[in-house]
N, C-alpha and C positions, 0 to 999 in steps of 0.2 A: 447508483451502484456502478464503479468502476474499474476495469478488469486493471489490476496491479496495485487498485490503492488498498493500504493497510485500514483495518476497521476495530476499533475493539467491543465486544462481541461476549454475551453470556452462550456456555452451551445448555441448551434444553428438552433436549432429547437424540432418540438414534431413529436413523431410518434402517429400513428392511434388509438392505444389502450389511449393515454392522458399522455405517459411517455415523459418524456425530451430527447434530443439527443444529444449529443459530440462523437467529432472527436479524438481519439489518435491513435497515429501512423497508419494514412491513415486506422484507423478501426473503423465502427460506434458502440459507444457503448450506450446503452439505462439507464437513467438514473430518475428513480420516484423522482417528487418532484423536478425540475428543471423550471426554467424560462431560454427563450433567452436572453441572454448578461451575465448570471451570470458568475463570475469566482469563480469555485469547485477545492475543492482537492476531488478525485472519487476514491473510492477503488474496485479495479474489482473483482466482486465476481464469474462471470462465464466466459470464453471463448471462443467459437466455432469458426469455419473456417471462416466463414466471418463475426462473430459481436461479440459483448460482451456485459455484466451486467453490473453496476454498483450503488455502492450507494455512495450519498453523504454525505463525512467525516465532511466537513467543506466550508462553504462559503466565499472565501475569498474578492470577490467583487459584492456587491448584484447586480442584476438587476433592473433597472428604471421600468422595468415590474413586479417587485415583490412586495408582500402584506402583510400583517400579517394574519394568514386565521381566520376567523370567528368561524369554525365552532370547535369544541375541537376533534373532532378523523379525522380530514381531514388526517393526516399521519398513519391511521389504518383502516379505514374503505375501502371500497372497491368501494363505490357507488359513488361518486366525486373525482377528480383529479385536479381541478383548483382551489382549494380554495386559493390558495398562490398565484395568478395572479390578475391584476387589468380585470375589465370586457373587455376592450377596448380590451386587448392581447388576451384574449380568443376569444373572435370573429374573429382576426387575423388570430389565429391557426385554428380556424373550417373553416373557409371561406380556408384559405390557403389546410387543408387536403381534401376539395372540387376539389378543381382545380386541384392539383397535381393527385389525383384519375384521372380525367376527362381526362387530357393530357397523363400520364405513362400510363393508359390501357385501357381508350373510345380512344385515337389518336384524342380526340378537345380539342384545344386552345382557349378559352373564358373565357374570366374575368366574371363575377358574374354580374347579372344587380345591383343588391340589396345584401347588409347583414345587415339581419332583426332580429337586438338583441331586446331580451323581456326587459319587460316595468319593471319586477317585476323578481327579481332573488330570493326571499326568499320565501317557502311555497305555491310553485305556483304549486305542484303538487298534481294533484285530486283524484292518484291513491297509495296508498301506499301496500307494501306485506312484511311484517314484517317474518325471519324464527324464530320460536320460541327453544329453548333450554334449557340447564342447567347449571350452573357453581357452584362452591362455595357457594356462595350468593343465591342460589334459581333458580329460573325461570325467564330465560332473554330472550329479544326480542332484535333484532337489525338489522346487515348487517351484510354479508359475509365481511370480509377482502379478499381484490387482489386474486386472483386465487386461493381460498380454500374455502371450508365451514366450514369455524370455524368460532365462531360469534362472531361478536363486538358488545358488548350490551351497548344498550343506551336509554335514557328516552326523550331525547328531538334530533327531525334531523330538520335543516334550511330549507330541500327542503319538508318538506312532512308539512299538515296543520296541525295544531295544537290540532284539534277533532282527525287526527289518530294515534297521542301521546298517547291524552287521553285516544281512545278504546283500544288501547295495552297496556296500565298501567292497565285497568278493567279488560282484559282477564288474565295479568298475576295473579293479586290480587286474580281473581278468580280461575285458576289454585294451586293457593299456597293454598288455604282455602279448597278448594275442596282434596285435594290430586290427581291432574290429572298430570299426565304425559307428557311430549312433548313427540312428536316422535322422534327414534334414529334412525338418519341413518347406524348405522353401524349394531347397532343387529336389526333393525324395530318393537322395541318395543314403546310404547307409544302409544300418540294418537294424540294432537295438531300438526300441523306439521308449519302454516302456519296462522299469520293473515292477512286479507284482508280488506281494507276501501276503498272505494270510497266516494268522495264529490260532490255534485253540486255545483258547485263556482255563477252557477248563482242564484240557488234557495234555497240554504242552506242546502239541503238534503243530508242525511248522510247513507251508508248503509255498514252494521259489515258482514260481510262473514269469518267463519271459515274454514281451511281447516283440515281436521281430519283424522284418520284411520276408525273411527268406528262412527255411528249416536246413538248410544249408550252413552250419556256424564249424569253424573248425576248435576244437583241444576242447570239446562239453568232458569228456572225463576231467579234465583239469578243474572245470570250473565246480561240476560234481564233486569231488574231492574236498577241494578247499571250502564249499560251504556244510559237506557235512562235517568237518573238521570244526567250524566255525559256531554253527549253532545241533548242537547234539540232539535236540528233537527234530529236525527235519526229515521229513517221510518223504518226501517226493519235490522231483524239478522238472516240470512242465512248459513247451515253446507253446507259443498262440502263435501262431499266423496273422498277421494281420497286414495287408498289400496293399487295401483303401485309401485313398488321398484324404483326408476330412479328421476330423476332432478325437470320433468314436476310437477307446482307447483299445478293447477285444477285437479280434479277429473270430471266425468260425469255425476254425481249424487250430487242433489241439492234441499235440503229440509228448507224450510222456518220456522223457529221456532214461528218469530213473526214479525207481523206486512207484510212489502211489501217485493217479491224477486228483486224488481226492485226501482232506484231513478230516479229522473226526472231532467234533464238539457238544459238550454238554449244553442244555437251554431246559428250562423248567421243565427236569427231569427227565426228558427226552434225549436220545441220542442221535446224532446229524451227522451224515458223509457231504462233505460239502466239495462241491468242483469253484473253479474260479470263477466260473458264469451265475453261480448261484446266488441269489441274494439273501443278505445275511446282517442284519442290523450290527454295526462298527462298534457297540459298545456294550456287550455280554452284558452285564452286569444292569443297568439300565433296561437292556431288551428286556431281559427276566421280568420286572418290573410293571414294564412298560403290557408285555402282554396279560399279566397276572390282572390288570385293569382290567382289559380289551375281554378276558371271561368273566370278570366280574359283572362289567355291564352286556355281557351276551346272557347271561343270567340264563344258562339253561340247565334243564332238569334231569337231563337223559331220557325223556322221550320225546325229545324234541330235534329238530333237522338243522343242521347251517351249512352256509356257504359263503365260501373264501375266497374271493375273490383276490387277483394277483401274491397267488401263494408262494411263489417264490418254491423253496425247498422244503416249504411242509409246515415249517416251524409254526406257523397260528394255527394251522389246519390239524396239527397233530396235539397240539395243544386243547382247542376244543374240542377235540375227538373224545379226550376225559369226563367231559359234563353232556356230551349229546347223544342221543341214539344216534345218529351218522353224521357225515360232515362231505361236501364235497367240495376240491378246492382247481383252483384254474388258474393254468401260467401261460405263459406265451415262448416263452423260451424252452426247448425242449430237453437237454440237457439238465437244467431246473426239475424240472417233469419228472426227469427220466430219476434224478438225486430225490425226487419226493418221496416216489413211487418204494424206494430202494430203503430211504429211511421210515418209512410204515412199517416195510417187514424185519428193517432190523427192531422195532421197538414193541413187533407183537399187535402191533396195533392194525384191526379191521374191518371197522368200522368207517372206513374213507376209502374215496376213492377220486382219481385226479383227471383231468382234462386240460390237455394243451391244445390251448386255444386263447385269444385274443380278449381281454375282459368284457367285451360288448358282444363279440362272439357269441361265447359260452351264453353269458346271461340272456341273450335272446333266445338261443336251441333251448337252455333249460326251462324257459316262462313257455315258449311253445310249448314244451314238451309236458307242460302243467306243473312243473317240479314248484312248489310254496313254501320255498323255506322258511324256517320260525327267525331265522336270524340271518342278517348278509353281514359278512366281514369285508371292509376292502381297506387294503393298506398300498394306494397306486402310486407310484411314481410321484415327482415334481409337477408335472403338469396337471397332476387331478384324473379327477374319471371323466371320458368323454359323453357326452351328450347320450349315444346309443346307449351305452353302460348304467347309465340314471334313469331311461325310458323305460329299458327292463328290466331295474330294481321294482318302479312304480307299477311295472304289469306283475310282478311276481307278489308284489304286496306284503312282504314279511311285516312283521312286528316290530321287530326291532331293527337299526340297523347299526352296526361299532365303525365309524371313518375312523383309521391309524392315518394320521397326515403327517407330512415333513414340510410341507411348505403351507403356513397359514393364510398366502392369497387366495391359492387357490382352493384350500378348504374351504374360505369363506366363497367363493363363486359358488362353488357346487354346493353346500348350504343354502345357500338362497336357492338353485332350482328345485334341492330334494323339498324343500319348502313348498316349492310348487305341487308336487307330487302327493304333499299330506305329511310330510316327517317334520316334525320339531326337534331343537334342537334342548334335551333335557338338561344334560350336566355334560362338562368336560374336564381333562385334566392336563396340566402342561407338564413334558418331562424334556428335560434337558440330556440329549445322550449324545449333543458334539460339546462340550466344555471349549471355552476360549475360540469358538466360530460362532457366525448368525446363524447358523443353522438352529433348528427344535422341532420338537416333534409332540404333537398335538392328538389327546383318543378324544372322539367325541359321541355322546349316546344322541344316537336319532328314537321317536318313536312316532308310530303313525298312528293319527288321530280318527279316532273310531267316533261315526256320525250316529 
């Protein structure tokens, strides 16, 4: 294998990240922009010990799997990976990189009960975080391309709505009138670093979150004006603080310019005041689905207890609160907390009750404290549940347990320890709620085995 010579090449599958995969000379080489079955001429552009790069030269037998992609920067941008596949193969791939996680490093063999593709692959996402910049041309807004922060600026993305086009055309218009600055990551100069939108899909409500160096912006009535002018549901335009050198896109500091810091959204029949700190699954419609599972396999009776770990704004916690005698749920962010708390009492609901706190935290105070719940929820972050978090699932001993995952490595890791602990893994189901990203999102039933 040599870095520049061209090779031709079957593709045979996708790796995790949403690259293509071929085989030359008994070495896996990773290939962007591939479907399975295509025949590539592949020119290796890196080496290593045991894998290689490549990009493709030339197609010389398309794939029955391949598409024309919709979108105009699907080969530059950074945020989608499948736009060149028909929907049918993508579900393939994500259901497929489920399993393979599950078997190579949880050790269970189980096919998927379900793979649950969305209804609606275009603008289905509620949450859009635009980095803002500068080029030639002025003041752009767009997406990282692949593994860098340089931006690909763009006026119109298929997956984000259509109002958060709109408020990132207002901001930059108003950055350019105004003489404001983006922020620079390299010398940290500027100010704009980040716009933020969130939608109600169910209520229409719109709300503008900047993310800034400084609360200091001059002509915000201007900017105010022209975006309620722009998008007629917008409730509120909210600055983030945010002064940190490093990636992390929020700040901690949150001031309200005009109108609400908060939008309101429907979710399996519950109603949500959501702030921009809250977390809030990007694709309504899905989510609904996705958690209508998650109590299906908590299978409780109403006298029975759960807890929710990494509850975010309530949404699973007030969900189960339907089928349980109580429910207790725990976030780390307070804020979250504080929107949890806020959305029980809008919905009547009192039978829950919430703790900010750390998810290993919590779960340790409450196995001290003898709390036995009949069910544990946890839907944690990308990184999985940590070590502490598993140790005191396995002293509280629940029955069941529902993992909501988003990243199937790491489900499969923490599978294999809850294994350790006495949970098997019963049934799971794959639900697709990024369309055209590697992203998925994986519920899986644990139960523990009684000696």
């Amino acid at each position: 294998m040599k870095k520049n010579q061209v090779y031709r090449a079957e593709i045979v599958g996708y790796s995790s990240d949403g690259s293509s995969i071929a085989r030359i000379r008994d070495m896996v080489v990773f290939v962007p922009g591939g479907a399975v079955g295509d025949q590539c001429d592949i020119r290796i552009v890196k080496v290593t010990k045991n894998y290689a790069f490549g990009r493709i030269e030339s197609i010389v037998l398309s794939s029955k799997n391949r598409i024309e992609p919709e979108c105009p920067y699907a080969a530059k941008c950074g945020g989608c990976c499948y736009w060149h596949l028909t929907y049918a193969e993508e579900l393939r791939a994500k259901a497929e990189k489920v399993r393979n996680a599950l078997q190579r490093i949880g050790g269970v063999a189980l096919e998927p009960e379900a793979v649950c593709g969305s209804d609606r692959i275009h603008h289905y996402r509620n949450k859009a975080q635009y980095p803002v910049g500068r080029d030639d041309s002025g003041i752009i807004t767009g997406f990282y391309r692949a593994r860098s922060h340089d931006i690909i600026p763009l006026s119109r993305c298929l997956i984000q709505t259509e109002a958060a086009d709109v408020l990132a055309r207002c901001v930059r218009d108003w950055m350019t009138a105004h003489r404001i600055a983006p922020y620079n990551e390299k010398t940290h100069n500027g100010l704009i670093r980040h716009i933020y939108v969130r939608t109600g899909f169910a209520t229409g409500q719109v709300l503008l979150c900047l993310v800034t160096k400084s609360a200091q912006l001059p002509a915000l009535d201007a900017l105010v004006a022209s975006a309620r002018a722009a998008v007629p549901g917008l409730v509120g335009v909210v600055l983030n603080i945010n002064k940190k050198v490093g990636n992390a896109i929020l700040g901690d500091t949150y001031i309200t310019v005009w109108g609400s810091d908060t939008l309101e959204d429907i979710l399996c029949g519950n109603r949500f005041h959501l702030s921009p700190a809250s977390f809030y699954q990007v694709n309504r419609a899905q989510a609904e689905r996705l958690y209508e599972a998650a109590l299906e396999y908590a299978a409780l009776d109403r006298t029975q207890t759960a807890l929710d770990l990494y509850c975010g704004a309530g949404t699973i916690t007030l969900a189960l609160a339907r089928d349980a005698k109580s429910v207790i749920g725990a976030e780390i962010v307070p804020q979250a907390i504080k929107n949890a708390k806020h959305n029980a009492a809008l919905n009547g609901i009192t039978n829950v009750k919430f703790l900010c706190a750390d998810a290993g935290q919590a779960a340790i105070m409450l196995a001290h404290e003898g709390t036995r719940p009949d069910v544990i929820v946890v839907d944690p972050p990308r990184k999985g549940i940590d070590r502490t978090t598993i140790d005191a699932i396995g002293e509280m001993q629940p029955k069941r347990l529902v993992y909501v995952s988003c990243d199937p490595a790491t489900l499969a890791r923490d599978v294999k320890l809850l294994r350790e602990e006495g949970y098997q893994v019963r049934k799971y189901r794959v639900f697709d709620l990024f369309p055209r990203t590697a992203h998925v999102e994986t519920i899986v039933l644990l139960q523990r085995e009684t000696l």
